[in-house]
N, C-alpha and C positions, 0 to 999 in steps of 0.2 A: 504494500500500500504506500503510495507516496503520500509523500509530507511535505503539505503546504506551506508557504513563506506566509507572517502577519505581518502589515503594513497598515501600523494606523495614526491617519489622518493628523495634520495638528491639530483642526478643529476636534477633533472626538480627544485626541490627549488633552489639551485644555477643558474639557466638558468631564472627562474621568480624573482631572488634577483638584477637580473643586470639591467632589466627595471627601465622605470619612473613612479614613481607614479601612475599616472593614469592609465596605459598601467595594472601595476600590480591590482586594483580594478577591473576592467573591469573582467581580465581573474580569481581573486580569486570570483569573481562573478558567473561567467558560471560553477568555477567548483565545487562552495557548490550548483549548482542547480543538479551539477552531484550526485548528493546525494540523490535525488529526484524522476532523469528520466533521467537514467545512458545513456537512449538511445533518446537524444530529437531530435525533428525536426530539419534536416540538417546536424547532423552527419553522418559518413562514416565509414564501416567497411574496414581497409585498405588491400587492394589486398595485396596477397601471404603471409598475416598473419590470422589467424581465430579468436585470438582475440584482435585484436588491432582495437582500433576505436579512429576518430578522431572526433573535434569540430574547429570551424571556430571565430574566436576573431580577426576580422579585416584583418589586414594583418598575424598575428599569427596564429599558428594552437596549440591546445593542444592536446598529445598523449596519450590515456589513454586503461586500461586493463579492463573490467569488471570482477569478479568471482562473480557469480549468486547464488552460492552454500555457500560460507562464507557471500555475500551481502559485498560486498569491491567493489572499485575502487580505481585502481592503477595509478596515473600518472605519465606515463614516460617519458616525453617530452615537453617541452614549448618554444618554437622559431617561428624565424619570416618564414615564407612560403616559404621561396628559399633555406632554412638550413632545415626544421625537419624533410626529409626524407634522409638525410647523413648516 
């Protein structure tokens, strides 16, 4: 199984730098698993994007890109659930 490269965004590193601690573990957690299994059980491919796919960390969501072809993931996004579809 290949192993994906994480590439993520300034703007999502600035938006996971303003958390707490523990909020921030949890989510750099789920997203070195995205390195793994870019697509795991109960993520979402987000409507009227083709490749935009989300992950669920509590009340946060994480937005990320897969490219299959370089083997990268992109995260563009890390906010709480009433914000990261703005």
């Amino acid at each position: 199984m290949a192993k994906y490269a994480i590439d993520i965004k300034l703007s999502a590193r600035k938006e996971l730098e303003a958390l707490s601690d523990s909020l921030i573990e949890r989510l750099v957690r789920k997203m070195e698993g995205l390195a793994a299994t870019p697509r795991p059980s109960g993520c979402k491919n987000l409507r009227g994007f083709k490749d935009l796919w989300r992950i669920r960390v509590g009340d946060y969501r994480i937005v990320y890109a897969i490219d299959d072809d370089d083997g990268t993931v992109s995260v563009t996004r890390i906010a709480h659930r009433k914000n990261v579809y703005e």
